[in-house]
OpenMM code with the backbone's topology and positions (N, CA, C; nanometers):
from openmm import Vec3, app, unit

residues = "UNK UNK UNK UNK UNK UNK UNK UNK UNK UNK UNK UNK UNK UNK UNK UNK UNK UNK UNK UNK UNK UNK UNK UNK UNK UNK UNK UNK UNK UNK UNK UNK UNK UNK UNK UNK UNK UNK UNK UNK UNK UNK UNK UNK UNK UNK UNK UNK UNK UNK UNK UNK UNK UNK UNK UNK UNK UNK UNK UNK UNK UNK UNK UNK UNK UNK UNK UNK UNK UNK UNK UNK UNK UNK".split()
positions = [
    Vec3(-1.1957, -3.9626, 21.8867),
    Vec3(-1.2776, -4.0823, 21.8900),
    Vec3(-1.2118, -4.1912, 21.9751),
    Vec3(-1.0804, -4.2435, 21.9941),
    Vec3(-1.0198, -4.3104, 22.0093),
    Vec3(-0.9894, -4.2749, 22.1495),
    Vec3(-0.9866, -4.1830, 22.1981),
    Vec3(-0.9984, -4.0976, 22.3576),
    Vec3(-1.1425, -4.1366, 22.4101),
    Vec3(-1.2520, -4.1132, 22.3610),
    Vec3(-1.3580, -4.1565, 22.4656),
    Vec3(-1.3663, -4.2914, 22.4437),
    Vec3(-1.3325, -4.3796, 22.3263),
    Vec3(-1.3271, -4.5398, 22.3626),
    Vec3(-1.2840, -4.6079, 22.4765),
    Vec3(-1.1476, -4.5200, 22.4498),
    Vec3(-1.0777, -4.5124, 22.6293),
    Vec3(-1.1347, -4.4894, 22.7007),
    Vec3(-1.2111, -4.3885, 22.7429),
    Vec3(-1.2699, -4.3159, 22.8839),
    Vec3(-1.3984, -4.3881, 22.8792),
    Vec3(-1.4634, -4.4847, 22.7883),
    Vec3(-1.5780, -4.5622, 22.8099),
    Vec3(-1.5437, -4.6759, 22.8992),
    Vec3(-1.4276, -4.7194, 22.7967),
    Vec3(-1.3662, -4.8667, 22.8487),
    Vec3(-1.2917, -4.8892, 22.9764),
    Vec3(-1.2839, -4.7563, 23.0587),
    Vec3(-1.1972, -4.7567, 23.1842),
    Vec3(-1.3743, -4.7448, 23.2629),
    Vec3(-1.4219, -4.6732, 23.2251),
    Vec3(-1.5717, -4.6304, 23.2973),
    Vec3(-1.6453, -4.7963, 23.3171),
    Vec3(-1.6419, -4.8672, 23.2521),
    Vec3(-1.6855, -5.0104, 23.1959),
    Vec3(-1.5845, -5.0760, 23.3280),
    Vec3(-1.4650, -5.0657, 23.2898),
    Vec3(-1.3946, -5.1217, 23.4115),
    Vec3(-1.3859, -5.1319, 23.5515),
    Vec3(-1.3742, -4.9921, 23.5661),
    Vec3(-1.4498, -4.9573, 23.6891),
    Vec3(-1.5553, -4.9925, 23.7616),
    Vec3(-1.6803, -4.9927, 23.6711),
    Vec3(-1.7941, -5.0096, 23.6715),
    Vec3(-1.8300, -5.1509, 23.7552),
    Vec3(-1.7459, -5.2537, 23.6662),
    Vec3(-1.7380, -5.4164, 23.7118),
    Vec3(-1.6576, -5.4284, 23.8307),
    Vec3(-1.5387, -5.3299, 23.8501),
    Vec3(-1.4292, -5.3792, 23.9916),
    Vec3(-1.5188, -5.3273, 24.0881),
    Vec3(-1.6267, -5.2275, 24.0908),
    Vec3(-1.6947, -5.1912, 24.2029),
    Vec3(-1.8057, -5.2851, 24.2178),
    Vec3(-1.8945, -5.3206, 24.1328),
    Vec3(-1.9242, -5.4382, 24.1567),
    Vec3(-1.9120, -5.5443, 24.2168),
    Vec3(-1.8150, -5.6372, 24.1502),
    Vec3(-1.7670, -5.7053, 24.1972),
    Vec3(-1.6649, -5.7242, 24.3542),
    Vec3(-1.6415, -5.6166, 24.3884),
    Vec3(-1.5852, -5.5708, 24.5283),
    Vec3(-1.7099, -5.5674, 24.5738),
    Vec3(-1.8512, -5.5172, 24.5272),
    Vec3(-1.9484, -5.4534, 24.6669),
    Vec3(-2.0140, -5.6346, 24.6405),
    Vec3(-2.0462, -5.7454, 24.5667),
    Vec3(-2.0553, -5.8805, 24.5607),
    Vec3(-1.9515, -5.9482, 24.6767),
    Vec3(-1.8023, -5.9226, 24.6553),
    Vec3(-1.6860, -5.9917, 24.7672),
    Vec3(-1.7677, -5.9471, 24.9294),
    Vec3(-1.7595, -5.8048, 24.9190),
    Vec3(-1.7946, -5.7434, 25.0726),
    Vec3(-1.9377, -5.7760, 25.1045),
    Vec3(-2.0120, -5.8179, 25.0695),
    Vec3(-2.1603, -5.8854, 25.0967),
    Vec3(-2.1472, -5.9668, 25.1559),
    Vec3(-2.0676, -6.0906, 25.0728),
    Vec3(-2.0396, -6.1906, 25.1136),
    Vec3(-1.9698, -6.2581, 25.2259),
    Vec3(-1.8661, -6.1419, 25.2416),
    Vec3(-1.7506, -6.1567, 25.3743),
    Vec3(-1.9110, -6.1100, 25.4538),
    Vec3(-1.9347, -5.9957, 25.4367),
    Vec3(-2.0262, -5.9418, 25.5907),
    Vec3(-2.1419, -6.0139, 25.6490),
    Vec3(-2.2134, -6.1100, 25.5662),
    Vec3(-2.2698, -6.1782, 25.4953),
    Vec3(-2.2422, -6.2756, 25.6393),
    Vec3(-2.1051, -6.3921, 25.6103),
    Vec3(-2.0912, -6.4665, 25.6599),
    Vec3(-2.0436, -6.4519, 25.8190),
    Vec3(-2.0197, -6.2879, 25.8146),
    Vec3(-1.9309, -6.3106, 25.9454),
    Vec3(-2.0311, -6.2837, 26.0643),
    Vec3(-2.1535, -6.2182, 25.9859),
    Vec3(-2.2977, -6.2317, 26.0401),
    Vec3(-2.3679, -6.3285, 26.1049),
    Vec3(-2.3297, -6.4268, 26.0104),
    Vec3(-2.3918, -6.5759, 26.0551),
    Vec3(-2.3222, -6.6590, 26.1584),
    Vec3(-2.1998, -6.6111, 26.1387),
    Vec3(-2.0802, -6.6910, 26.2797),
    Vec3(-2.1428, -6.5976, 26.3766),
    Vec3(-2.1384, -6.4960, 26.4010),
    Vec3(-2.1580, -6.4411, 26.5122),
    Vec3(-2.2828, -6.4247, 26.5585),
    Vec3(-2.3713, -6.4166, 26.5063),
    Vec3(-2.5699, -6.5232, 26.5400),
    Vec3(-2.5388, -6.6523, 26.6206),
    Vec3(-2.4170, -6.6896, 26.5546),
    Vec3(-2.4259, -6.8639, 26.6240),
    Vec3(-2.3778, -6.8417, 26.7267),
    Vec3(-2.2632, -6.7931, 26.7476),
    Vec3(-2.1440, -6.7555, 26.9190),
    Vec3(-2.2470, -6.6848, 26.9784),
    Vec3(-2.2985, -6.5956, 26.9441),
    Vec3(-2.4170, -6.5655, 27.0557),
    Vec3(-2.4801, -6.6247, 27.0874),
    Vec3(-2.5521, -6.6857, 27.0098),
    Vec3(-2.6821, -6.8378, 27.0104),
    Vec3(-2.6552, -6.8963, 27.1060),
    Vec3(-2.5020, -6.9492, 27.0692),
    Vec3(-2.4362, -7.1030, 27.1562),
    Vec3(-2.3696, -7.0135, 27.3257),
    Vec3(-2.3113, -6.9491, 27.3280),
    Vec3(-2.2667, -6.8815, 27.4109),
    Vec3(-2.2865, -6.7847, 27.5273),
    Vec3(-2.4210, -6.6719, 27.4327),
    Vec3(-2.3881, -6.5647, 27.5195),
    Vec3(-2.5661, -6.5476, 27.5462),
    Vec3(-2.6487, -6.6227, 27.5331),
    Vec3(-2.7662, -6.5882, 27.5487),
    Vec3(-2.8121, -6.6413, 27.7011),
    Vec3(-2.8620, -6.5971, 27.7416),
    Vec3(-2.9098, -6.6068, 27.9068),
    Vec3(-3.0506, -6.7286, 27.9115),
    Vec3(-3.0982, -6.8203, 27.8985),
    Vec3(-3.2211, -6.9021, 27.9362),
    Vec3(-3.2635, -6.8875, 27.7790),
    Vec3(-3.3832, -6.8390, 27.7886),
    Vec3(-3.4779, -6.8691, 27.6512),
    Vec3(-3.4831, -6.7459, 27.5580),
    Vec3(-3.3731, -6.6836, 27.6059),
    Vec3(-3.3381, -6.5654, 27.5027),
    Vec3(-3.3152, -6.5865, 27.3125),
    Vec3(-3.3620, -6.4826, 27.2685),
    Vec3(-3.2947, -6.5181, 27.1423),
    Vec3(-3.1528, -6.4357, 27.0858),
    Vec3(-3.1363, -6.4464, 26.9762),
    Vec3(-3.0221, -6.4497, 26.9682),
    Vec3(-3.0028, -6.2750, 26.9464),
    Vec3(-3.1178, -6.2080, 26.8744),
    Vec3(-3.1573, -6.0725, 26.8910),
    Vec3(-3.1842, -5.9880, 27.0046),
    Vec3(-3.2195, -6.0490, 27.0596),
    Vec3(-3.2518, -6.0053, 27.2515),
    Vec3(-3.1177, -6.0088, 27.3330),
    Vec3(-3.0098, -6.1369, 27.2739),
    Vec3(-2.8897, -6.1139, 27.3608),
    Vec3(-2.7911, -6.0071, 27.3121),
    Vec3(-2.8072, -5.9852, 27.1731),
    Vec3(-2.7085, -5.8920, 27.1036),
    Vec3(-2.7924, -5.7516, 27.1758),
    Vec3(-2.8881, -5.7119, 27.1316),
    Vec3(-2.9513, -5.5739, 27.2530),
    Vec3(-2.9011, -5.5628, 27.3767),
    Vec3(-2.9299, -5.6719, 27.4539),
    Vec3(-2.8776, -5.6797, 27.6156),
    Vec3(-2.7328, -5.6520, 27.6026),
    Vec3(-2.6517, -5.6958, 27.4997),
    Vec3(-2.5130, -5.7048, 27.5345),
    Vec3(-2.4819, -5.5436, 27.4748),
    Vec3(-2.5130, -5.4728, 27.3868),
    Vec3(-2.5210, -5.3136, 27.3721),
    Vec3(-2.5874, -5.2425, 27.4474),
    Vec3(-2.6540, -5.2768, 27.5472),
    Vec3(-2.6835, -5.2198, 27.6092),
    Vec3(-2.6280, -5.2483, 27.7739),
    Vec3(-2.5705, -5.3355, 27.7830),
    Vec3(-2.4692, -5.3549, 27.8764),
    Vec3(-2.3283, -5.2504, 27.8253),
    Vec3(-2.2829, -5.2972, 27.7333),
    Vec3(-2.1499, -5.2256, 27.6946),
    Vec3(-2.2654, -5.0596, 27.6941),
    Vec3(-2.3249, -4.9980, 27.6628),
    Vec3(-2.4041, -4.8873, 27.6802),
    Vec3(-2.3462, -4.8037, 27.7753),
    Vec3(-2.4180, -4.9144, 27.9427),
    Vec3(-2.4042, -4.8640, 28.0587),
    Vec3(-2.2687, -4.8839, 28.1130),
    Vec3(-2.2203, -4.9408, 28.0467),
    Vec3(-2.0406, -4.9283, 28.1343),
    Vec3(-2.0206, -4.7883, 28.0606),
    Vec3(-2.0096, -4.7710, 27.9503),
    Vec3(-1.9433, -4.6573, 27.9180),
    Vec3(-1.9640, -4.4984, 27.9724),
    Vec3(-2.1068, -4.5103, 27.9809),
    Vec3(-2.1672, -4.4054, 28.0426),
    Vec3(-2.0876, -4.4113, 28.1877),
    Vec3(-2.0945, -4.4646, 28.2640),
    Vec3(-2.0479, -4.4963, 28.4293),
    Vec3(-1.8849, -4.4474, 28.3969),
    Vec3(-1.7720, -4.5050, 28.2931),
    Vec3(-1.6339, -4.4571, 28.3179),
    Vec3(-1.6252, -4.3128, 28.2341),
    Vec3(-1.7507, -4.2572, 28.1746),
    Vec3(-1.7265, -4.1255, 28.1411),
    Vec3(-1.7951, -4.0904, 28.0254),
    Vec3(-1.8756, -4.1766, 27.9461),
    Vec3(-1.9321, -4.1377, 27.8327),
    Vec3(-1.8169, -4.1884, 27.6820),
    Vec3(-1.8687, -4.2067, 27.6448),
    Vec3(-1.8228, -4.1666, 27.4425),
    Vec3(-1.7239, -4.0784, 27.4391),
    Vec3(-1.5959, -4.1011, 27.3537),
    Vec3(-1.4905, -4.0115, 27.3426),
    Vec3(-1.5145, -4.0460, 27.1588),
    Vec3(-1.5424, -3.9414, 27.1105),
    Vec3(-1.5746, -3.9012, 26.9684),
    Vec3(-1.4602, -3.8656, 26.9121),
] * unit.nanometer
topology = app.Topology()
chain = topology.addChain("A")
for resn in residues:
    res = topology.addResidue(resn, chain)
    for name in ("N", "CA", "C"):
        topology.addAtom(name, app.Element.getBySymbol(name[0]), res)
């Protein structure tokens, strides 16, 4: 009896540190999202671009260089 109290109460534990880690990592990804919307915004967008249109253009720039020095190394 006193063995699965244990193996509840670690399961319970667990339960909350993953949680609470996948709440922390939201939040970091969350924000670092929003800085980098803005540096594009402010920075890297061409005329009346948005900020979605410059992040495409710019993967698809980095795209075509890679292809040209040889492709994707996996």
């Amino acid at each position: 009896m006193a063995k699965s109290k244990l193996i509840l109460a670690n399961k319970k534990i667990a339960r909350m540190v993953t949680d609470n880690f996948q709440k922390i990592e939201d939040c970091a990804v969350g924000t670092f999202q929003k800085i980098e919307d803005q540096f594009i915004d402010q920075y890297l967008t061409c005329g009346n671009e948005s900020a979605e249109d410059a992040k495409e253009r710019l993967r698809k720039e980095k795209w075509d260089k890679k292809q040209i020095k040889g492709g994707y190394k996996r």
